[in-house]
Structure formats: structure tokens, C-alpha cells
Residue, then its C-alpha position, 0 to 999 in steps of 0.5 A: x125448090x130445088x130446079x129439075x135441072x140442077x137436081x140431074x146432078x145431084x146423086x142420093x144414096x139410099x140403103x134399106x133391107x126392105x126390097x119394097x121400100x128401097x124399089x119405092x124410093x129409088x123409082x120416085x126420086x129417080x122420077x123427080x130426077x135425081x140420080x139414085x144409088x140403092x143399096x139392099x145391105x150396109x156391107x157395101x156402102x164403104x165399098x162404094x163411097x170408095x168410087x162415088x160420093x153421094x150429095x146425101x143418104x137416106x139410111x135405114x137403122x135397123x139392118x142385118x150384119x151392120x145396122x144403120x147406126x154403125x154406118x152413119x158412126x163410121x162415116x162421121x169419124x172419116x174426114x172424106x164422108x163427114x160433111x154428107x147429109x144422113x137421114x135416118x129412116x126407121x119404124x123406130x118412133x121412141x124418142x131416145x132412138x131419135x136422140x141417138x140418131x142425132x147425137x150420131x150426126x144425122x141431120x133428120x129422121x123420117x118414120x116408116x111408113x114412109x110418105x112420098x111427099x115427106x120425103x121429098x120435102x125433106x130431101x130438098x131441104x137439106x139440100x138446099x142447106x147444104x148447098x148455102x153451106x157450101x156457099x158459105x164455106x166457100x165464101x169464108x175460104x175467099x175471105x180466109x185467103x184474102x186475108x191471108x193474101x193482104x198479110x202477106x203483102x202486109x208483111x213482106x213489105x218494109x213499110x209500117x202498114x195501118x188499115x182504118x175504119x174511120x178514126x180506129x186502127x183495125x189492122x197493122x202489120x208487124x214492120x208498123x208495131x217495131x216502128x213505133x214499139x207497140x204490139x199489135x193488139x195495143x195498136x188496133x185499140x188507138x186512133x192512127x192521130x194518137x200516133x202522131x206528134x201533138x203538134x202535127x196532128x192538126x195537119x196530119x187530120x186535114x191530109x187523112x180527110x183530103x185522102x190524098x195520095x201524095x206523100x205527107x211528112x209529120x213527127x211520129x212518137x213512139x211508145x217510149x215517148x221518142x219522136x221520129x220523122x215520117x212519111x206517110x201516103x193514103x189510098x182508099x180500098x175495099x177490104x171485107x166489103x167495106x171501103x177503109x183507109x190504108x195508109x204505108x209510113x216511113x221511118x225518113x229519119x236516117x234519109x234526112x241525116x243522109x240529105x244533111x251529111x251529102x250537101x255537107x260532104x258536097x261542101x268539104x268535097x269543094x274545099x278539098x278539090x281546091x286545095x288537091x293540086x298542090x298534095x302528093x297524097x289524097x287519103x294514103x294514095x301517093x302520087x303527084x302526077x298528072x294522072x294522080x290528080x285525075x284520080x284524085x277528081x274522079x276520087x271526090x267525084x265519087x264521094x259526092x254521089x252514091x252511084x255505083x263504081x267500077x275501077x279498072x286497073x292492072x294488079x297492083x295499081x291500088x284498086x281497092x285502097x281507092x275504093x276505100x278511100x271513096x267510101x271513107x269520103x262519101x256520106x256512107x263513111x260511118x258504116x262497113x266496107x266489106x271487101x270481097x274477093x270474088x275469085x275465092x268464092x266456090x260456086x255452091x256458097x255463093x248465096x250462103x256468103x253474099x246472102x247468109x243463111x238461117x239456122x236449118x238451112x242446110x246440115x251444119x247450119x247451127x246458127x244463123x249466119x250474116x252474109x256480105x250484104x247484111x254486113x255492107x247494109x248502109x255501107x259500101x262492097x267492093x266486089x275485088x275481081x269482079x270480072x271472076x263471077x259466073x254469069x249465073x251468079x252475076x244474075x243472082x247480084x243483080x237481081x238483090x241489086x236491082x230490087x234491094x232486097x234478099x232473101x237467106x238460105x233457109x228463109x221465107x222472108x227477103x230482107x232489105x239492104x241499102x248499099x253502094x257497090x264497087x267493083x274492080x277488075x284488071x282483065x278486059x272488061x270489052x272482052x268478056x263482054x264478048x266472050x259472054x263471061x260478063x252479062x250486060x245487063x250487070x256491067x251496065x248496072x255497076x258501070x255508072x262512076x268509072x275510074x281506070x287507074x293507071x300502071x306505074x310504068x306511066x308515073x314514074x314522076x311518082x316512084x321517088x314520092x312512093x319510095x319515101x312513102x314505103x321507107x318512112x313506113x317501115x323505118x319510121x324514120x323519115x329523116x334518114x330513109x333514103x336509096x343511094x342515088x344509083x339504086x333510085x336510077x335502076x328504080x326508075x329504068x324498070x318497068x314495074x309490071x308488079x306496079x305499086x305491089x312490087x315495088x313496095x315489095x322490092x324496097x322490103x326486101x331491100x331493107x330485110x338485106x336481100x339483093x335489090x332485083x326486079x323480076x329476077x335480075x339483081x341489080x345491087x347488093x342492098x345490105x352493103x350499100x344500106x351500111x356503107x351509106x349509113x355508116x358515115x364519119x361526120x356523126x359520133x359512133x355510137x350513134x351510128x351505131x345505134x341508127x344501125x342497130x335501130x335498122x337492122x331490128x326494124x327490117x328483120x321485124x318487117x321481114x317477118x311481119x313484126x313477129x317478134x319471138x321469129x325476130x329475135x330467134x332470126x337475130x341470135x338475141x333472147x326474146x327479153x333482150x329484143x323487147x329491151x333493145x326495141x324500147x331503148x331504141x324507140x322502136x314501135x310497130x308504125x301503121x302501114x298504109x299502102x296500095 
């Protein structure tokens, strides 16, 4: 039955030609307390289904103009008028028109002459049926979203996620099925155990019937019979109305390699710090100084941890060849080291080059594209002149820095990323704070390992240690790559604003027989001093004649960035004779490593 209050709001459609009728019904159910629409033709009612729609229709079939038939046909094929109620009312008792009635969508029929007490009988039960199909649609709709609500959850995160029902598996999500390369309907026909290693099943039983939710590590084994460590946690939950077992599982295989390989590195690191005191050179860094040495500490320091780093230094001083040599020592050393220079970055590809991007994204984007994260995932970034970043883009590093996780251009699902970072800048970091160029939510964040590496003009103890670094290298000679005593004083009396960078660009230019000159000044003539301190009468000349020829090759070479076709023009000699020149005189191409 049907309450008198909730019937005030229920509104009935009735549509008879018979004036009497439609008199008789509007005022009875009107004084049952439905709200009533009466219409004496068919011509109208898609005129007013356009204002209003009815909770149900009571619809005579045989009409003038458009009979009931072709009403009930039309508002079954309209998506907005489908789902009403229609019953059909006629004189008509033959069977078959019942049928076609039927087969039209109606949900009943009543027979002319009408009877009150039918009617409302009637009435109220498709009312109350299409009340408890609301009820249900809404219900399904509830479960329908909660479902989807869980998958998404499921999905968005990195940990395999199972859902039991006592020993069966019932839902999986997708980060699971890659984990142990089953797919998804193999894996709701086995028990969670049978994914277990045989031997840590016992165990893994006893922990699932605890349902206790602190973590639990076991062996795994994967569908092709290998074997991983994982951990696992537990919590019970309601989910379909019913309280099942969710367990989340970690593939802790590679943190356990990092476990293994940071105490090994802590150990190396020791033997190393020992023993640095009496070097010149850590890595390809140069420098016996007591400032060097300092480095050197804050070098292994930061190997031994996987904090961020911030280096500060003038141009020049060698900022990133030292963070390169902390990855190469830290535990990450296997993995990329992706440098990038945030100064050539345009604001509108920022999120296209650090994030990437999907096929689609944007107009050009024909194929999916790694970003610098994706290349630095379980490696190191150094992000070179950090200090150039707007601080819209430092809020956007700092959010996929913060979480771990980011998401492409063109992509719905984030994606994790384990990595350390490294910054470096030569302008004031203070300053920018202050100005409101560097936020400081992101300075805190990668300003954790700090290393201010010194200008030259403080080590000048080094410049005779970078000099033989910087000539060997480009000679491959060490034996005979020497300055004269005169050149090395006026060396020493610079300043070096250039730092390292300028002065390995001065003994360059040095050896391709330019004039030696610090900003601008020249201060010797390098080609004749370089021949003059060559050519000497205590060796055959032949041979320095050779060593002159050895020289002169290497530094049109090195001038021209070992282009040889560019050398061999520069020098007046056929390209075939450079080639033969070079092997006689054991002239090879040396691996530079320089600040």
C-alpha cells in the first residue's frame, strides 16, 4: 500500500478520447491523492512529456489521429520515456491485441468498463514495482561504483593487490598479475598459498589466519617457476557486503640488493676515506689541497647515503663532474645519470622533457616519449643550474619529488619513479630565496647533502697537479708535458675567474700554438717557447724531430676536436698521410676527463 503522503507526489498521465472516462478517472485518483495529467487526445502527450514526466500512464488504445499503440511505440524507442509504466485500457478483450500491447512494452492492461477498485489496484502495483526497481537500480549503481572506486584504487597503485574470500583469490588487481605472470582469470581460480614458495607456506598460512597487519616477508614464485622475496601486509574490510581478506604484496627484491650493496659501499667507502689523504685525484677530480680533501669527504659522504644534493660553485669549478663522481660511488652506480641543463628548458616543454609524453598527447606526438625521470628511474638527475627554474615549474618537481610519482602528457595513470637528485648552481642561493625565485619548500627539499666547491683562485697549490692532468691528456705523453718555469709563474699570478674551465681552455689553446692569454692579456708567444723548449741538442734529431711532429699533430687535432679530415686540411697534408703519420707516431685519441 502505497502511503496517502507519498502518493502527493506521485504524478499519473491519463489519456482517453471518451470525455467521461477521462472525467471519471481524473477525479478518482485525484481524490486518492495522486496528482493527475488528463489528456482527451494523443496529439499532445509528446508535447507535454517535453514539460513533465509522469510516474506512470494510463493509455487508451483506440484513439482518433494517433491511436494508443503508436504512443506507447514511440515512448519505448525515446531513451528519456522508456522506463514509464504504460497500461493499456480498451474495450478490446481479444487476446492478440493484449499480446501486441505487450510486445509494445506495456506493463498491463485494464478492460473497458472500467472498474475503480481495479484500477487502483493496478495502479499501486506497478507503482510499488517501479519504486523497488529504482531502489535496485540505485543499489546496482552503488555497487557498480564501488567497484569501479576499488579498481581504481586497485590500479593506481604499485603494489600487487589480492582480495580473498577464505583460502580463494576473488579479485586481483593488474600490478599483481605482471608480478607473478599470471593473468587475471588464472589468479581468481588459485588460493593466495599457491603463490607462495612451498617451503614459506606454513608461515605465510599462520601470519594470514593471525590477520595481522604488520608487514610479513616470504619467497614468492612466479608462474615460470622463479622465485622472488616479498613482502606482504593484511586487513580485513567489508567489500560486497561481505568481510574478505586484502592483502597489498611487494616485490623487496631489488631493495634487498640495495641493502646488500649500501653496507658493501659503506665498507669500500671507509677503505677509501683512509687511504685519500695521501691522492691527488679521487675519480677524475684533481686536487691535493686541503679544500680538495674536504671535497673528497663531502664526495664519500654522499655516496654512502641516498639523500639529495646540492652543490655550489662558481662556473667552472667542476660541479657536475663531482656529481657524477658521487653516483658512480653510491649504490645507484649501475643505473643512468641523466644531466640536464635547466637553463635551455622552455617553460611550455617542461612537463613533455622531465615527465614525457603519450602518443596523442599533443599534434606531433607519433609515439610515446621518455622523460628525464623515466631515463633517471633508480639512477641519479642532476639538475645543472637549478637556480634557472621558475618557481611554477620547481612546484611541479617538487610535487613528483615529494610523492614519487608522475604522471605523462597524455596519460591517466601516474607512474612511480625512485631516484636521487642532485642540483647545482653558481648564483646565490640566499638571494633568490629572497627574491622569491627559489621556493622554499623546494630548496629544503634537495638542500639535504651540501657541497660548496671552491674557486681555483683558493687552490692555487692545485694548478701544477691540473696542469700535468690537462697536458698528459692531450699529448698522451706525460713524460715530456711540461710549461717552462716562466709560463707556470704567470699561471700561478691569475686569478682564474674561468676557474678549471678556463684554464683547461688556456693550456689548449697553448698547445694548438696560440698565444698563452688570460682574459685578454697575452702573456708569452706559446708556439716558440713550446719548440724552443722542445728542440734541445742532448736527444738525436730525429727524434726530436719526431716528438715535434707527434706535438704539432696532436694539437691541431685537439684544436679541432680530433676532426681529422679538418686536421689534415689545417696542416697541408693528404687525409691518407695524416692517417699513416698518426699510426707511425702512435698517435691515439686519449679519453678526457676533465671538470
Amino acid at each position: 500500500m502505497i502511503p496517502e503522503h507519498e502518493r502527493r507526489q506521485i504524478t499519473i498521465l491519463v489519456v482517453d478520447d471518451d470525455a467521461s472516462n477521462l472525467h471519471l478517472l481524473t477525479n478518482y485518483l485525484a481524490g486518492l491523492g495522486f496528482k493527475v495529467l488528463p489528456l482527451k487526445s494523443g496529439e499532445y502527450v509528446f508535447q507535454l512529456l517535453e514539460r513533465r514526466t509522469p510516474e506512470l500512464i494510463l493509455l487508451d488504445i483506440l484513439m482518433p489521429g494517433i491511436d494508443g499503440y503508436e504512443i506507447c511505440r514511440r515512448l519505448k524507442a525515446s531513451d528519456k520515456t522508456r522506463e514509464i509504466p504504460i497500461i493499456f485500457m480498451s474495450a478490446l478483450s481479444e487476446t492478440l491485441d493484449k499480446i501486441k500491447g505487450f510486445r509494445l512494452g506495456a506493463v498491463d492492461y485494464i478492460t473497458k468498463p472500467l472498474q475503480l477498485e481495479e484500477v487502483f489496484a493496478r495502479v499501486q502495483t506497478h507503482l510499488i514495482l517501479r519504486k523497488l526497481q529504482h531502489q535496485l537500480q540505485d543499489q546496482n549503481a552503488l555497487l557498480a561504483a564501488e567497484k569501479a572506486r576499488f579498481e581504481r584504487l586497485a590500479e593506481a597503485t604499485f603494489e600487487g593487490i589480492v582480495i580473498q574470500d577464505g583460502e580463494n583469490i576473488t579479485e586481483v588487481n593488474e600490478a599483481l598479475s605482471a608480478m607473478f605472470g599470471y593473468q587475471r582469470d588464472e589468479l581468481t581460480t588459485m588460493s593466495l598459498l599457491s603463490l607462495i614458495d612451498r617451503q614459506d607456506r606454513p608461515g605465510t598460512q599462520q601470519y594470514l589466519r593471525q590477520s595481522d597487519q604488520t608487514p610479513y616477508q616470504a619467497r614468492g614464485i612466479k608462474k615460470n617457476g622463479e622465485t622472488f622475496l616479498l613482502e606482504m601486509q593484511t586487513k580485513m574490510m567489508s567489500y560486497h557486503d561481505k568481510t574478505m581478506r586484502v592483502v597489498a604484496i611487494r616485490d623487496i627484491t631489488w631493495q634487498k640488493e640495495m641493502e646488500q650493496k649500501a653496507a658493501q659501499l659503506e665498507h669500500e667507502n671507509l677503505e677509501l676515506r683512509a687511504n685519500i689523504r695521501e691522492r691527488y685525484k679521487f675519480g677524475e677530480i684533481v686536487g691535493k689541497s686541503p679544500a680538495m680533501q674536504e671535497i673528497y669527504d663531502r664526495i664519500l659522504s654522499a655516496a654512502a647515503s641516498d639523500a639529495h644534493v646540492a652543490i655550489y660553485g662558481e662556473s667552472g669549478t667542476g660541479k657536475e663532474l663531482i656529481a657524477r663522481t658521487i653516483h658512480q660511488h653510491s649504490v645507484r652506480h649501475a643505473h643512468e645519470f641523466v644531466t640536464v641543463n635547466c637553463g635551455a628548458i622552455p617553460d611550455n616543454l617542461f612537463e613533455s622533457e622531465f615527465f614525457g609524453y603519450r602518443k596523442g598527447a599533443f599534434t606531433g606526438a607519433d609515439r610515446d616519449k621518455p622523460g628525464f625521470f623515466d631515463q633517471a628511474h633508480r639512477g641519479s638527475l642532476f639538475l645543472d643550474e637549478v637556480g634557472e627554474l621558475s618557481p611554477t615549474e620547481q612546484v611541479k618537481l617538487l610535487r613528483a619529488i615529494e610523492t614519487g610519482e608522475y604522471t605523462p602528457l597524455g596519460s591517466n595513470r601516474s607512474k612511480k619513479v625512485d631516484m636521487r637528485i642532485i642540483v647545482a648552481t653558481h648564483r646565490n642561493v640566499h638571494e633568490l630565496r629572497r627574491q622569491g625565485q627559489l621556493r622554499d619548500d623546494f630548496f629544503f627539499r634537495v638542500h639535504v647533502i651540501t657541497i660548496t666547491v671552491p674557486p681555483l683562485r683558493e687552490r692555487k697549490d692545485d694548478i701544477l697537479l691540473l696542469l700535468d692532468h690537462f697536458l698528459e691528456g692531450a699529448t698522451g705523453d706525460e713524460k715530456h708535458s711540461r710549461l717552462p718555469g716562466k709560463m707556470v709563474e704567470a699561471l700561478y699570478a691569475y686569478d682564474w675567474p674561468g676557474n678549471v674551465r678556463e684554464l683547461r681552455n688556456v693550456v689548449h689553446r697553448y698547445l694548438a700554438g696560440q698565444p698563452l692569454e688570460f682574459d685578454g692579456n697575452i702573456t708569452t708567444r706559446s708556439a716558440q717557447i713550446a719548440s724552443e723548449d722542445l728542440l734541445t741538442s742532448d736527444r738525436p734529431l730525429r727524434e726530436q724531430l719526431e716528438e715535434f711532429e707527434k706535438r704539432s699533430i696532436l694539437a691541431a687535432l685537439n684544436a679541432r676536436q680530433w676532426h681529422r679530415k679538418e686536421t689534415a686540411s689545417a696542416l697541408g697534408l693528404p687525409l691518407r698521410t695524416l692517417h699513416r703519420r698518426m699510426k707511425n707516431l702512435k698517435i691515439t685519441k686519449k679519453r678526457k676527463s676533465f671538470p
